[in-house]
C-alpha positions as CSV (number, residue, x, y, z in Angstrom):
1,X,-23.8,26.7,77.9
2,X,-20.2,25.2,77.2
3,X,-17.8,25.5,74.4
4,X,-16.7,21.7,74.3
5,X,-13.9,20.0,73.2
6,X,-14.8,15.9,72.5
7,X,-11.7,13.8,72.5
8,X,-12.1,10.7,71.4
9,X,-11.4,8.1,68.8
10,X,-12.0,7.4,65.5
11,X,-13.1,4.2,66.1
12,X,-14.9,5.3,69.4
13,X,-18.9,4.4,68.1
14,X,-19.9,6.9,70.7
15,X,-18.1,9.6,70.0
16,X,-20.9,11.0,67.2
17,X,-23.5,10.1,69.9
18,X,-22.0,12.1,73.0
19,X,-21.3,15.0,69.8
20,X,-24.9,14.9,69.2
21,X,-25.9,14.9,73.0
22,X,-24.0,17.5,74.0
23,X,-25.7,20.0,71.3
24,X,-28.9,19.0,71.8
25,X,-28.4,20.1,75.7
26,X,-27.2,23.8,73.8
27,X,-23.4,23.3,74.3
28,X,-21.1,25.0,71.6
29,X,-19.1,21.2,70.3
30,X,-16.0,21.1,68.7
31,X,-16.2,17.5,66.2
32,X,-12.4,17.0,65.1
33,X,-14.6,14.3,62.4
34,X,-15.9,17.8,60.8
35,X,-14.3,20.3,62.4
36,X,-15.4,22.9,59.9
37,X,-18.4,23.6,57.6
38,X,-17.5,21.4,53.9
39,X,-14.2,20.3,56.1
40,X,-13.7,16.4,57.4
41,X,-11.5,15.3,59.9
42,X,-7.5,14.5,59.6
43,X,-6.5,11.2,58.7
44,X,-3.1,10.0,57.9
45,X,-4.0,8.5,54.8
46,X,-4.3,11.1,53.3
47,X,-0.6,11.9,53.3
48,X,0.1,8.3,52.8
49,X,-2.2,4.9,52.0
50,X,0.8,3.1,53.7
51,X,0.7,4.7,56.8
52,X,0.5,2.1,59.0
53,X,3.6,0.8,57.9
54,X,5.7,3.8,58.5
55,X,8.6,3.8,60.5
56,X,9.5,6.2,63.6
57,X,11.6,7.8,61.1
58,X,9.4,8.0,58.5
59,X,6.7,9.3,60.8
60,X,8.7,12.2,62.1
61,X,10.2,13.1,58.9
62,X,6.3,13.9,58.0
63,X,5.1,15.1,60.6
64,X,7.4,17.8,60.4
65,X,7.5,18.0,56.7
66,X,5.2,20.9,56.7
67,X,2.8,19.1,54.7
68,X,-0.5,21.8,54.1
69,X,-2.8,18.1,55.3
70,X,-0.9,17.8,58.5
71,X,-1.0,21.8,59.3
72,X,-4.8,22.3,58.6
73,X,-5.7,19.3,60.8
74,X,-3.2,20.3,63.3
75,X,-4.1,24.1,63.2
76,X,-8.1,23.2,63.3
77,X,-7.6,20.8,66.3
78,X,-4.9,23.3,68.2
79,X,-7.6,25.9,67.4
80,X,-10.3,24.2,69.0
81,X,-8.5,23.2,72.4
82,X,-7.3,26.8,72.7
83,X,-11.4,27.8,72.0
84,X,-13.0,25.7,74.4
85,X,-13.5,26.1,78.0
86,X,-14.2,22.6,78.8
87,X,-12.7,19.0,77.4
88,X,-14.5,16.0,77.5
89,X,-12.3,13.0,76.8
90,X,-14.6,9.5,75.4
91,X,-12.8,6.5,76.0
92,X,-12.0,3.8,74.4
93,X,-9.5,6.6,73.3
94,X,-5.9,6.5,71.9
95,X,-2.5,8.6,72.4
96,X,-4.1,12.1,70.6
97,X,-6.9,12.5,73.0
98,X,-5.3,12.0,75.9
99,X,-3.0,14.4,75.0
100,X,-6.0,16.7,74.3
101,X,-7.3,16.1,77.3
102,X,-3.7,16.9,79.4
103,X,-3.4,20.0,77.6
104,X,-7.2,20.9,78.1
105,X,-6.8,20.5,82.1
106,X,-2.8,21.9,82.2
107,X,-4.6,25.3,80.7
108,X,-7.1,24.7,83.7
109,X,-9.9,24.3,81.6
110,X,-12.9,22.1,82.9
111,X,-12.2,18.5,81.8
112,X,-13.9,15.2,82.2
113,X,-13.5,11.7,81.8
114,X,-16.3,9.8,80.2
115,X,-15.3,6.3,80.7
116,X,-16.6,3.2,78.9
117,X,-16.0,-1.2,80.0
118,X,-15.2,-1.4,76.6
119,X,-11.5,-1.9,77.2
120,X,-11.3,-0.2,80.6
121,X,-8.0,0.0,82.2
122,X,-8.2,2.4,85.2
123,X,-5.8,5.2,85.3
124,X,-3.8,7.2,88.2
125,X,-3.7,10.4,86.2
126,X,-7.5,11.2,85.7
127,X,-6.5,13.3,88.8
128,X,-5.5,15.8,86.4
129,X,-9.2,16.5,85.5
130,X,-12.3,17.2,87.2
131,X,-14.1,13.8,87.2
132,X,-15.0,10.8,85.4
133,X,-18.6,9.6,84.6
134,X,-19.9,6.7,83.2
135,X,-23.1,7.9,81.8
136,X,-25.4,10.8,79.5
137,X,-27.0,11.8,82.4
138,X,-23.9,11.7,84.6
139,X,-22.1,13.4,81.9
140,X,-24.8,16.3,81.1
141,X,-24.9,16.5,85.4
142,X,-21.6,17.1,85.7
143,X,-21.9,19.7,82.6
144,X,-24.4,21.6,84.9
């Protein structure tokens, strides 16, 4: 049994599915979309509607504003990569959970790709981790 970290996407509509997969084959799963009990997932709308239309400067000036939103998703998420013993990184993915999955496999824990044709590019630095799969079953084998 594993203590997993999933990172993925918001908009990945696997994500839930490999979530619920990975529990069901009695894995320990961290889900940053309710990371706690009576907790939800971060979103930046919640420190501003207008997000999307913030500038660099903006963006930084927030980030480290010490806002009490931006420290409990941090601090939940941080938590959960330093808890877990392997990372499994869903693509299509974004910026975050690629950078959960480098810091998952720079602290040597056990990290895998699971890649998806839904806008595949291939990448040089899955080297960093300790393979990619393209399936449940691969995924679950590669678990075992």
């Amino acid at each position: 049994m594993r203590k997993i970290y999933v990172a993925s996407s918001w908009r990945n509509p696997i994500q839930q599915e490999i979530v619920s997969t990975l529990r069901n084959a009695g894995h320990h799963v961290y889900d940053f979309r309710n990371p706690a009990p009576g907790t939800h997932g971060f979103a930046w709308s919640e420190i501003d509607p207008d997000w999307l239309r913030w500038t660099p400067k903006k963006f930084v000036a927030d980030l480290y504003s010490g806002h009490p939103t931006i420290k409990r998703g941090f601090g939940l998420d941080k938590a959960a990569l330093d808890w877990c013993d392997t990372c499994v990184c869903v693509l299509p993915c974004g910026r975050s959970a690629h950078l959960e999955a480098g810091y998952a496999a720079g602290k040597g824990k056990y990290t895998i790709f699971f890649l998806h044709p839904d806008k595949f590019e291939p990448e040089l630095m899955y080297l960093l981790g300790d393979g990619c799969v393209t399936s449940f079953s691969e995924l679950l084998s590669a678990l075992n």
